[in-house]
N, C-alpha and C positions, 0 to 999 in steps of 0.2 A: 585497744578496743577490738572484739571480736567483730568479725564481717554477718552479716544477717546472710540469711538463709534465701534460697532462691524463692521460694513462696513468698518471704518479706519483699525482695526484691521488685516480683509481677505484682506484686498487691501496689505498692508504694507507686509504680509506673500507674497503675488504673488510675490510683485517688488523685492521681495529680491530673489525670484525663476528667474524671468526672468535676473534679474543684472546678476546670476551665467552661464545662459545659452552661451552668445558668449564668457563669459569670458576663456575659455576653449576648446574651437573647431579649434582656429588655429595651433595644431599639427598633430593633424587628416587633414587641410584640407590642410597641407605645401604641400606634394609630388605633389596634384593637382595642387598649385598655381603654384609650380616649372614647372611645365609641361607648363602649359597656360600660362606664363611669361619666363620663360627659364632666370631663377636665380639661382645663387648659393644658398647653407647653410646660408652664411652669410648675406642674405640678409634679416632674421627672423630680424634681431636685428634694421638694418633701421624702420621697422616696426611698433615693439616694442615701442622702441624709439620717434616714432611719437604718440604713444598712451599714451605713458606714459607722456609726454610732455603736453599733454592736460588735460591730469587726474591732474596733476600736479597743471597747471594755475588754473583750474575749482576750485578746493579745496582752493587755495586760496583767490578768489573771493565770494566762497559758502556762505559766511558770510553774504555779502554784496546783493548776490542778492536775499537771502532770505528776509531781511530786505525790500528790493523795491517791490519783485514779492511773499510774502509768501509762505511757506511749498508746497502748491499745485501746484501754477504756475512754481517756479521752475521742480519740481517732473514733469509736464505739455510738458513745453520746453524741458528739456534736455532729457527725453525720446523722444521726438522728434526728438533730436538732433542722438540720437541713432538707432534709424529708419532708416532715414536718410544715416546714416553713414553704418549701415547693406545693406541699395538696393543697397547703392554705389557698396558695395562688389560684389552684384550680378553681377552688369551692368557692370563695369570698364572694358574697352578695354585694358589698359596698365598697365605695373607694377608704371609706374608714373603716374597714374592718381589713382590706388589704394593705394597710402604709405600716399598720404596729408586725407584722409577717417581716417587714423586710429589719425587725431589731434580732426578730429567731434568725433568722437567714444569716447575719452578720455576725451575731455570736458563734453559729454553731461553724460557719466558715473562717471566719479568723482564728479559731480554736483548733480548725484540721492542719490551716492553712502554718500557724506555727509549731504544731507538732511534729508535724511530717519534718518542715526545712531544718527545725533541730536535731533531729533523728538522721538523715539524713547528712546534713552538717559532722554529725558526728559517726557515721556509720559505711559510708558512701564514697565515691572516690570522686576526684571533680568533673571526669569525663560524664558521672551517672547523676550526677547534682543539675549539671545544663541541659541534659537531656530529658532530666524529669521536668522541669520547666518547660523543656520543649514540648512535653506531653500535654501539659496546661494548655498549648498554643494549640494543640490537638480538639482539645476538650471545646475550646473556645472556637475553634472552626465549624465543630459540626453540632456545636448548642443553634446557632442562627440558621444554619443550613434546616434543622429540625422544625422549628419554629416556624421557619418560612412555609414548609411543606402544610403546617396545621392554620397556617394564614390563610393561603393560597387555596385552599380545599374547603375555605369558610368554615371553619370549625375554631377558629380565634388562639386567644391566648391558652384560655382553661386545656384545650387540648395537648398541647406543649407543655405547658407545665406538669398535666396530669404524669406525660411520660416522663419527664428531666428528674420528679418525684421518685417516679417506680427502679430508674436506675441507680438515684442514690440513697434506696430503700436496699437495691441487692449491694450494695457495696456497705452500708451498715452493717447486712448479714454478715458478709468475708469479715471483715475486721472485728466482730464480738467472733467467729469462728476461730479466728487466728489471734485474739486478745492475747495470750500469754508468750507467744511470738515476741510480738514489741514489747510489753513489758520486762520480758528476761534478759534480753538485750541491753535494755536502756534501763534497768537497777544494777547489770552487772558492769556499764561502762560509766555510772556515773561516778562525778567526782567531787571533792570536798571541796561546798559550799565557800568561800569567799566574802561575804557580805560589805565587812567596813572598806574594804579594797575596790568593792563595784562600787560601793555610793563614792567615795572618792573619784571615782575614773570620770563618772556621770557627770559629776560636781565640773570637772574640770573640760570635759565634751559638750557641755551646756556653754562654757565661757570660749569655747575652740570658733573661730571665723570662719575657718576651713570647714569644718564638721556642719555650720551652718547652712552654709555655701552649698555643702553633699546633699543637704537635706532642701534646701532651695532646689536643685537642679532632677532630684528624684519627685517633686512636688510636681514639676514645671514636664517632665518627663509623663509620667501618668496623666497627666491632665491632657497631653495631647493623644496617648492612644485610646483613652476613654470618650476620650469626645471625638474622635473620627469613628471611635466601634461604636458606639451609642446612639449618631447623630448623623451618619453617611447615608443610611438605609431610609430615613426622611427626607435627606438632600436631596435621594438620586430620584427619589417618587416626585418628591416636589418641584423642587427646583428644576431637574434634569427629565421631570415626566418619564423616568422609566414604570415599566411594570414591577408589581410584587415579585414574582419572579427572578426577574431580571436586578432586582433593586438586593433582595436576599442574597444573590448568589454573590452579588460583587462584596457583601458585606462580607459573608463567609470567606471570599478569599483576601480581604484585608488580614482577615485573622489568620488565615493561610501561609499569608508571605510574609509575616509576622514568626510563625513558625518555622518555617523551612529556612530561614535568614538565622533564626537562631542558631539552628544547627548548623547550616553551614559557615558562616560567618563565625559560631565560637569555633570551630573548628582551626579557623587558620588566625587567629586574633596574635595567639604562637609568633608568627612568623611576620603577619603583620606592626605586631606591637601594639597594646591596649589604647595607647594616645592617640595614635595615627587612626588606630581605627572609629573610635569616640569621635575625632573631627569628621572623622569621613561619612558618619552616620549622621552626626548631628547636620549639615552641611547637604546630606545625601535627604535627608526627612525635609527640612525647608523646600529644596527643591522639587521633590515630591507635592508637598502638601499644595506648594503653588501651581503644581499643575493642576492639582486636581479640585481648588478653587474655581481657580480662571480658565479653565479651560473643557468645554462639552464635547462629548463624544470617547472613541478611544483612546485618544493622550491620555484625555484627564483621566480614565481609568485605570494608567501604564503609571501614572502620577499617585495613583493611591495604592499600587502595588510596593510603586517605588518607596513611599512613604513606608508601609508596612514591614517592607525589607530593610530599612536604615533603622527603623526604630530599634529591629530586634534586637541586638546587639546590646543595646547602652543599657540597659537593666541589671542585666548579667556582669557585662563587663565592667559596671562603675563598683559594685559590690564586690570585685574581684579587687579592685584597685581601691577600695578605701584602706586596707591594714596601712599603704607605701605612701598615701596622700594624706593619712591626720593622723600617725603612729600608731604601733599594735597596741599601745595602753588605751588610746581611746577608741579602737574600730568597734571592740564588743558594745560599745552604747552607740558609738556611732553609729552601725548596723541598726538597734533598734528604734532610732529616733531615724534614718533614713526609708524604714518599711511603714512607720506610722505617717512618714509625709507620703506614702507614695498611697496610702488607702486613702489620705485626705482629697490629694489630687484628683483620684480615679472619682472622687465620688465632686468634688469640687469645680472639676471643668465642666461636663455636664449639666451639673446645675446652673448656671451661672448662662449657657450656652441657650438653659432652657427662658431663663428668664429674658434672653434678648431674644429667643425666634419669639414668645409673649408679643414683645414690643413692634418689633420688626421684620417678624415672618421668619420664613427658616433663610431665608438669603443671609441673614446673621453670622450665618453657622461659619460659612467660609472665613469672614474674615475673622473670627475669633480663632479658628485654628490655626491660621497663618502668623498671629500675634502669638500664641502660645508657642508655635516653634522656634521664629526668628527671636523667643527670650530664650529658649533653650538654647540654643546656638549661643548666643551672649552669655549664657550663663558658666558655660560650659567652657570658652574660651577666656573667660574670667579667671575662674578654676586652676584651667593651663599655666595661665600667667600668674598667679600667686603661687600657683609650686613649683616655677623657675624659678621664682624668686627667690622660694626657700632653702632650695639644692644652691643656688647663688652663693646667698647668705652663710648655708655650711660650711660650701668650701673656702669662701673668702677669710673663716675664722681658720681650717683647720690649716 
């Protein structure tokens, strides 16, 4: 497979900055949307729900429209579609005319969102693969940071969105400008089709415990960084009576040490060892999130950095380690039924989180995330213990 060209390279680094940017700003911009639409809590998850729906379908089509519109054109359209979906937010008179926005939004992002990591996947080295992700972490620190600045200045949602639009309206441009970049790349590295061999693998990664389990724990995973980026930025207003300001900036650097933990952390993962480090995150985020439940002031703040920084890791590094954990015949479906549980999650906890501040005000919030980490934790040392068992079991035969 030939290496892409340094332009593919800066381009690929961007989209994965801009994917991160609106992923991330609708917690910051809920109190506003509430206002301009006069909705309840629960009405996050309708939302949600609609975006996740699209991200959903898009992934599973991805395959397919790459093959008709190559690497670029896809990359092309569905940023477009994103755009798009971004002015909507701006302009949308009604709360029903903005909830169908967030099915464009989900299509045209789950569409970027699997072009790129199989391009990528196939193109990339793994030093450039983690660190494209880290760039996500990027995108996703200074979408809320943005947003804040168009709160805080009374100018609301519409104005954050109007810009999150305009930047991935120029990044539409680069990629129809560089279209035949990705494409010539990705028709000259593809390979012969397979077919009765993947429904076989599926067949057999649908009836896998293990593979379940991967896909349980990336569920359980997502649901707690969605629901601390989504639902911190109310806590800290509400609950903790910070200011706008004050309440933005800490959201942003959730997503901050979120990032910076990626990079650093995959960096020594090496030396540490994948399992050691998975405990020590999973183990490292509980502790985290309970501080920054139970506790006001700056702990609890040093508790959601902490939190941020344990999380990064496990994302990256379980995807690394599915080939060794449910064999290389089943990781390619593994893979794709582990990224469908983790857009379920992202959009899953949230919801779910909305429906109890409904009930019970946002004091909710806390212990829903403390419940969702202490299952990760369980989940994940679950995990541990059935693939001792299994390395056991080998050797006991060979």
């Amino acid at each position: 497979m030939g290496k892409p060209g340094l332009v593919v390279l800066v381009l690929a680094y961007l989209a994965f900055v801009s994917l991160g940017l609106p992923d991330t700003v609708l917690g910051v911009a809920w109190p506003s949307l509430r206002m301009a639409f006069d909705i309840s809590p629960s009405a996050m998850g309708t939302l949600l729900a609609s975006g996740m729906g699209g991200y959903f379908v898009s992934g599973l089509f991805a395959g397919k429209a790459v093959a008709k519109l190559g690497v670029g054109g896809v990359l092309t359209s569905s940023s477009a579609l994103v755009t798009a979906s971004l002015f909507g937010y701006a302009l949308a008179p009604t709360w029903a005319t903005f909830v169908p926005l967030g099915v464009v939004w989900g299509l045209g992002s789950g569409a970027i969102d699997s072009a790129l990591n199989g391009y990528a996947a196939r193109h990339f080295s793994v030093r450039h693969v983690n660190w494209l992700h880290g760039c996500w972490g990027v995108g996703a620190t200074i979408g809320p940071a943005l947003m804040t600045f168009f709160v805080a200045q009374g100018q609301g949602h519409r104005a954050g969105y109007a810009l999150l639009g305009g930047i991935l309206g120029a990044m539409c441009l680069l990629f129809s400008i560089t279209r035949r970049r990705w494409n010539d790349d990705t028709i000259a590295s593809a390979g012969p089709a397979r077919p009765s061999a993947e429904s076989e693998g599926l067949a057999a990664a649908l009836k896998s415990g293990r593979v379940w389990l991967h896909v349980l724990i990336f569920l359980l995973y997502t649901s707690v960084e969605s629901t601390v980026g989504q639902w911190c930025f109310s806590w800290l207003r509400d609950q903790r009576g910070l200011a706008v300001e004050a309440a933005g900036s800490l959201t942003s650097a959730y997503w901050a040490s979120l990032t910076v933990g990626r990079l650093v952390l995959g960096a020594v993962a090496g030396r540490v060892g994948p399992d050691r480090l998975l405990r020590a995150a999973t183990v490292g985020a509980v502790a985290g999130v309970a501080l920054f439940a139970s506790v006001a002031g700056p702990l609890g703040y040093i508790g959601l950095l902490l939190l941020g920084s344990s999380l990064a890791p496990v994302f990256p590094t379980l995807m690394a380690r599915t080939p060794d954990r449910v064999g290389d015949g089943l990781s390619r479906h593994a893979v794709g039924l582990q990224v469908s549980a983790a857009t379920l999650g992202s959009a899953l906890g949230p919801s779910v989180v909305g429906f109890l501040v409904a009930s019970r005000g946002v004091a909710g919030v806390g212990f829903m995330i403390v419940a969702l980490a202490v299952a990760l934790l369980l989940a994940h040392e679950l995990l541990l213990a059935t693939t001792r068992q299994a390395r056991f079991s080998r050797k006991s035969c060979s």
